[in-house]
C-alpha positions in Angstrom: -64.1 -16.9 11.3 -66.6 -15.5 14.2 -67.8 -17.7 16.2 -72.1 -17.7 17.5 -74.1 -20.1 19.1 -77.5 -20.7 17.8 -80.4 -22.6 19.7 -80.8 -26.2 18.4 -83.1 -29.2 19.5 -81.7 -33.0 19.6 -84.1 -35.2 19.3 -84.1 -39.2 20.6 -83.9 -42.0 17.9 -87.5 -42.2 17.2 -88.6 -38.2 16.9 -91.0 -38.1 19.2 -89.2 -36.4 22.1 -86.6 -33.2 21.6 -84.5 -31.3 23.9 -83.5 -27.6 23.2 -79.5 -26.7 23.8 -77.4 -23.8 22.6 -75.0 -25.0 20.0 -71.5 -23.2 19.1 -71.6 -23.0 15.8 -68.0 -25.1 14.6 -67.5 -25.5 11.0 -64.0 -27.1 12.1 -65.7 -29.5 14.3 -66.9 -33.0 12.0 -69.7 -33.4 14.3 -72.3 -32.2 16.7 -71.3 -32.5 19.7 -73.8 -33.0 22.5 -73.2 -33.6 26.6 -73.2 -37.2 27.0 -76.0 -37.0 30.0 -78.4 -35.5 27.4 -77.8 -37.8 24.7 -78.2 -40.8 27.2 -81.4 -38.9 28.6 -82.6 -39.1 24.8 -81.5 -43.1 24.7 -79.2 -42.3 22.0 -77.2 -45.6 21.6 -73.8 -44.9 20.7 -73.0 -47.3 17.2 -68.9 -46.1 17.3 -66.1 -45.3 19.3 -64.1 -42.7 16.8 -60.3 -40.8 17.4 -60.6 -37.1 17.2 -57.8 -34.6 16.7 -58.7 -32.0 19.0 -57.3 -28.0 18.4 -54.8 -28.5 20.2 -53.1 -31.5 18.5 -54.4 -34.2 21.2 -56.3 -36.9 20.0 -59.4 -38.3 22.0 -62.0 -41.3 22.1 -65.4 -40.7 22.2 -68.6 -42.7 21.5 -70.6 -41.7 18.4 -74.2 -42.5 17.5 -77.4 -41.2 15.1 -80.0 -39.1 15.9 -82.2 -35.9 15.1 -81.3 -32.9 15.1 -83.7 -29.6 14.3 -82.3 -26.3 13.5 -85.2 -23.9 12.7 -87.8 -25.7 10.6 -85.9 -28.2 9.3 -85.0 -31.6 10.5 -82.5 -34.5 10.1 -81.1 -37.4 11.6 -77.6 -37.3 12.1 -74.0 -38.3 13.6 -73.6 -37.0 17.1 -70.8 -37.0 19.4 -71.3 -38.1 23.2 -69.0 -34.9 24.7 -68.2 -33.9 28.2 -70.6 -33.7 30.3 -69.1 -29.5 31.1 -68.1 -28.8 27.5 -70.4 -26.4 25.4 -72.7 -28.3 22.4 -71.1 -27.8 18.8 -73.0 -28.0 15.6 -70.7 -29.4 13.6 -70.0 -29.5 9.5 -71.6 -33.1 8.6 -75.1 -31.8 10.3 -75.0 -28.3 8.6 -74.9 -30.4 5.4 -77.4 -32.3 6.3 -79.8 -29.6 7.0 -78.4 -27.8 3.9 -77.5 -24.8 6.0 -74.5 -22.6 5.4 -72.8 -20.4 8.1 -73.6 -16.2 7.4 -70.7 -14.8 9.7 -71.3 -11.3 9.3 -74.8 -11.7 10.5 -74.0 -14.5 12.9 -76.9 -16.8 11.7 -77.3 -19.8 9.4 -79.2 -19.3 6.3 -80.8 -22.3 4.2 -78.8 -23.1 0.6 -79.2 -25.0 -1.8 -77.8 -29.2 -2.6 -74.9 -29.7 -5.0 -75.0 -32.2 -7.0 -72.1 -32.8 -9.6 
């Protein structure tokens, strides 16, 4: 799969304050992942401390908390991962779901779809 980043807004607990960050979008990645200064910045409380495999095989810590996240015109609150402070943002798979957004590679954009329920 291509990779893209697309520009995404992380929001504190409450929704009343947002930030704007380019997000790689990493339908690999579980998460979003967002610099730990800006989450802190947003007073996201981290709820978790969570292993992750990374691509390479290593597994790491790192704190995990809630808040929102707008892509577009839609909004959600979801699972965000406090990452290094140097690393690029992800948008991750559990937020796409959230937002009910799907990944168009080809055209290197997301593009709304619709919920399953079975």
């Amino acid at each position: 799969m291509g990779t893209f980043s697309v520009p995404i807004e992380i929001g504190n607990p409450d929704g009343t304050r947002y930030e704007s960050v380019n997000a790689m979008v990493d339908t690999g990645a579980s998460y979003t992942v967002i610099p730990a200064t800006l989450l802190q910045e947003l007073r996201v409380p981290a709820h978790d401390r969570v292993a992750f495999i990374m691509a390479d095989g290593s597994q790491i810590l790192r704190d995990v908390g809630r808040t929102w996240i707008r892509v577009g015109e839609k909004s959600e609150i979801t699972l965000v991962v406090f990452g290094n402070d140097d690393a690029e943002a992800l948008l991750g798979a559990y937020a796409l779901q959230g937002l009910l957004l799907a990944v168009d590679t080809p055209n290197e954009q997301l593009v709304p779809v619709p919920g399953l329920l079975k």
